[in-house]
C-alpha positions as CSV (number, residue, x, y, z in Angstrom):
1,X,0.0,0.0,0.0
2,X,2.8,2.3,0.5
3,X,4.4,2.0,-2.9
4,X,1.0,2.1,-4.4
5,X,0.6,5.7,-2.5
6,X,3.8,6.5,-3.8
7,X,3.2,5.8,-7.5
8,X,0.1,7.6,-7.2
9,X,1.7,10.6,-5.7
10,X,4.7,10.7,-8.3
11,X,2.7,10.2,-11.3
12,X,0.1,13.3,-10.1
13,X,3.0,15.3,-9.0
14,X,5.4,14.0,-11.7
15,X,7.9,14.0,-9.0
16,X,10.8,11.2,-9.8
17,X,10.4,7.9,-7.4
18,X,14.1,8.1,-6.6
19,X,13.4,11.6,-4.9
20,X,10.7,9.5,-2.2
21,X,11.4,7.7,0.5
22,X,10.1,6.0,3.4
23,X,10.6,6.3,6.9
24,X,8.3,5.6,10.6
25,X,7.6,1.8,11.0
26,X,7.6,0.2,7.6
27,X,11.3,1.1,7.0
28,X,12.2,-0.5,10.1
29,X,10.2,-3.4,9.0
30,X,8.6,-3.4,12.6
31,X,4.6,-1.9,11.3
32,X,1.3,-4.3,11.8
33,X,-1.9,-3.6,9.8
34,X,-2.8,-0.1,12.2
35,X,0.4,1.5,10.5
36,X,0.8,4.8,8.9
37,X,2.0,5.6,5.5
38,X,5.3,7.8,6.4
39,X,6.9,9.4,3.2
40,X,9.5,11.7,3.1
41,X,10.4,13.6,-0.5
42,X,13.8,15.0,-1.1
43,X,14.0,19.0,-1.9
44,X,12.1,22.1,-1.2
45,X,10.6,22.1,-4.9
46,X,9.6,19.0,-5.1
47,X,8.2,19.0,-1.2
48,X,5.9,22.3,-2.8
49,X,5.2,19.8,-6.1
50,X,3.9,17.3,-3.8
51,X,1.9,19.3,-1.7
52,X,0.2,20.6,-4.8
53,X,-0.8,17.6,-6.1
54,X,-2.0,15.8,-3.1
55,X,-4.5,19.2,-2.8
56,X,-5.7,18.0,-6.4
57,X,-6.1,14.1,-5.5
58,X,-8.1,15.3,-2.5
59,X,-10.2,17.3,-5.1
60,X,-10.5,14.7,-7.3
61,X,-11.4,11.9,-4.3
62,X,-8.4,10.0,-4.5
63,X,-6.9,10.9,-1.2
64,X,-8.6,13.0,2.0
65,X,-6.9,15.4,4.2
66,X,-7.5,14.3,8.0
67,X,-6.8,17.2,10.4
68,X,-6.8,17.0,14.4
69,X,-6.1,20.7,15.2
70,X,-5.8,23.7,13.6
71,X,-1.8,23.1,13.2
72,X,-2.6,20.1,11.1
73,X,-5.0,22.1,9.1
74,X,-2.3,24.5,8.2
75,X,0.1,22.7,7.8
76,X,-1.8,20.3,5.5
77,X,0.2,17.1,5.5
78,X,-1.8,14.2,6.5
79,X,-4.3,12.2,4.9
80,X,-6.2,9.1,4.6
81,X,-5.3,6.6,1.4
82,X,-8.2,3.6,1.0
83,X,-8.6,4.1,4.6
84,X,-4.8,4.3,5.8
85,X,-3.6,7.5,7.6
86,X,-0.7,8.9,5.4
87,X,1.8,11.4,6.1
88,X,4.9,13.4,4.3
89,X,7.4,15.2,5.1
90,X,10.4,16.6,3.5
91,X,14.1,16.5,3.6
92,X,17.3,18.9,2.4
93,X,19.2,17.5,-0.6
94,X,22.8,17.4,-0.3
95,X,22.9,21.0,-2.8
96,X,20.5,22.7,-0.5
97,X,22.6,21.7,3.0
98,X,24.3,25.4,2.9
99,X,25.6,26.0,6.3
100,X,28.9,24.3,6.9
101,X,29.5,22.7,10.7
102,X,31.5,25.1,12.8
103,X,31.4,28.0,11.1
104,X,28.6,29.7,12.9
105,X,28.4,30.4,16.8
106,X,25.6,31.0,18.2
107,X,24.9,32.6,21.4
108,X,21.3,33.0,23.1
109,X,20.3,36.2,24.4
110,X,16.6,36.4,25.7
111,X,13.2,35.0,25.6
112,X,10.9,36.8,23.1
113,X,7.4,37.0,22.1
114,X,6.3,38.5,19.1
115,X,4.2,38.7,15.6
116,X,5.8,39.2,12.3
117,X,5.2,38.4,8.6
118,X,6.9,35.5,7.0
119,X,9.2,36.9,4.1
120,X,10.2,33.6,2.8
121,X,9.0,30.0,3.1
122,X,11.3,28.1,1.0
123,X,12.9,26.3,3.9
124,X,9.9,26.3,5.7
125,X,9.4,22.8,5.8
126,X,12.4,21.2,6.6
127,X,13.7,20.6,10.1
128,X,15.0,22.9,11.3
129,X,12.0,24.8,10.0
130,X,13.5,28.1,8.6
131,X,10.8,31.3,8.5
132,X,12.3,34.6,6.6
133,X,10.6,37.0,8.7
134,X,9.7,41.0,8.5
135,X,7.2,43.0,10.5
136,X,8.5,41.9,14.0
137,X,6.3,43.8,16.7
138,X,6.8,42.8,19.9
139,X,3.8,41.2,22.1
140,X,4.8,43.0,24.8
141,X,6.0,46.7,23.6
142,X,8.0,47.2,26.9
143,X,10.0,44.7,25.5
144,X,10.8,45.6,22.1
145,X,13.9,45.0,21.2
146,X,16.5,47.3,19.8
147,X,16.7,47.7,16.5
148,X,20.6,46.1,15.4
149,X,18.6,43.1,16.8
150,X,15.6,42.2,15.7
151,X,15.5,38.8,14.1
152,X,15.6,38.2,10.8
153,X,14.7,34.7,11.2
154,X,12.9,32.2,12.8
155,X,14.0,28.6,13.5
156,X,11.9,25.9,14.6
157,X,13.7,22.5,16.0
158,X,9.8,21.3,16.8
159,X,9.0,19.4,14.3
160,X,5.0,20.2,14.2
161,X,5.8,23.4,13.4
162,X,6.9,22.9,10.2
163,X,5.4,24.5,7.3
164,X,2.5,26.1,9.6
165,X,2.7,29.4,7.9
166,X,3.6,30.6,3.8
167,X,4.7,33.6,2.5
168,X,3.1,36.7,3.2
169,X,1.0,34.6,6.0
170,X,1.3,36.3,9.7
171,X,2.3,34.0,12.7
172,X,2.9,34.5,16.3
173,X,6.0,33.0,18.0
174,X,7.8,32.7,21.2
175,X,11.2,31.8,21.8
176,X,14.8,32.4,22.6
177,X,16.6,35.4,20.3
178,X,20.0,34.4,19.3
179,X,23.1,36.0,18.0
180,X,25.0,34.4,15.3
181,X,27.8,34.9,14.3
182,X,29.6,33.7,11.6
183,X,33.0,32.8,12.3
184,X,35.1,33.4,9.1
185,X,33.8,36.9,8.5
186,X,32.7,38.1,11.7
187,X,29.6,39.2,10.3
188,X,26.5,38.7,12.8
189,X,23.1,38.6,12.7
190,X,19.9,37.7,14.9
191,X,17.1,34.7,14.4
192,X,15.1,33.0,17.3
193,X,15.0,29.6,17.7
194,X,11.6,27.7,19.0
195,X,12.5,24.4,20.6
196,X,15.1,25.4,23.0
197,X,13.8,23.7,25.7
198,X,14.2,26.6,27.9
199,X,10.2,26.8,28.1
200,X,7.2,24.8,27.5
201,X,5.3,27.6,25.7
202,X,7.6,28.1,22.6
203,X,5.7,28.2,19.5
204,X,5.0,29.5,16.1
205,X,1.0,30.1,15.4
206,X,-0.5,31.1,12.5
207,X,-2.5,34.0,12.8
């Protein structure tokens, strides 16, 4: 059933099948007959082409969207397939990994809270979810931060908050504000990072 939701996703999306794979309880071999479909497709572009055509296969009754919350709904990437729960994520290929290890330092700073405007959502759905950001108003205005460092992006290790928001979309988020800087030109800049662990009530929400 999996490789038959594959093929049917590739050939509406016209995705190649060597850019899926499979991950969650059938590639360890260890699922029974309540397991999920868990697909994973390789690259931003194709992660966009995918989401695209499962929308259509929805409209056409091939496939359903099955939501639990209103995270799910936005992030619309779970389904049913002939009554099997499905889900997909995606993954970096090696030509889009551009940060090399050890060349950034990162320091944390402050806990925030604050709306903005995503600017950019091209990396939005990987992990570490990626969020250009613009707008940033602070949820608290005795708190606003100085200018030289408000973030310019926002970094989610949670994994559920992948993909929750698109371009132009506004979101709310709390976390910690960071300074990074990178090590080779000295040059710095700011981003805040949701999933630190520092607090339970780090999020991104779509507004």
């Amino acid at each position: 059933m999996t490789l038959d939701f594959i093929s049917l996703v590739s050939n509406a999306s016209g995705i190649a099948l060597e850019d899926f794979g499979i991950h969650g309880s059938v590639a360890l071999g260890m699922h029974t007959e309540e397991s999920d479909i868990d697909v994973v497709v390789y690259g931003s572009q194709n992660f966009r082409k995918l989401e695209r055509a499962v929308s259509e296969l929805v409209e056409r009754g091939k496939l359903s969207y099955r939501f639990n919350n209103r995270i799910d709904a936005a992030r619309r990437f779970k389904g049913q397939y002939k009554g099997r729960i499905f889900m997909y994520n995606a993954v970096r290929k090696p030509e889009e990994v551009d940060v090399k290890y050890g060349a950034l330092k990162y320091s944390p700073i402050t806990p925030v809270a604050f709306t903005c405007t995503v600017k950019n959502d091209c990396e939005a759905m990987f992990r570490p979810a990626i969020y250009d950001i613009a707008n940033y108003k602070p949820i608290n205005p005795a708190l606003e931060l100085p200018r030289d460092k408000i973030p310019q992006l926002v970094v989610s290790m949670i994994g559920c908050y992948r993909n929750v928001a698109r371009k132009g979309d506004s979101v709310r988020v709390s976390g910690m504000l960071e300074q990074v800087e990178n090590l080779e030109t000295s040059k710095t800049h700011y981003q805040v990072v949701v999933g630190t662990g520092t607090s339970e009530d780090e999020h991104v929400w779509p507004l």
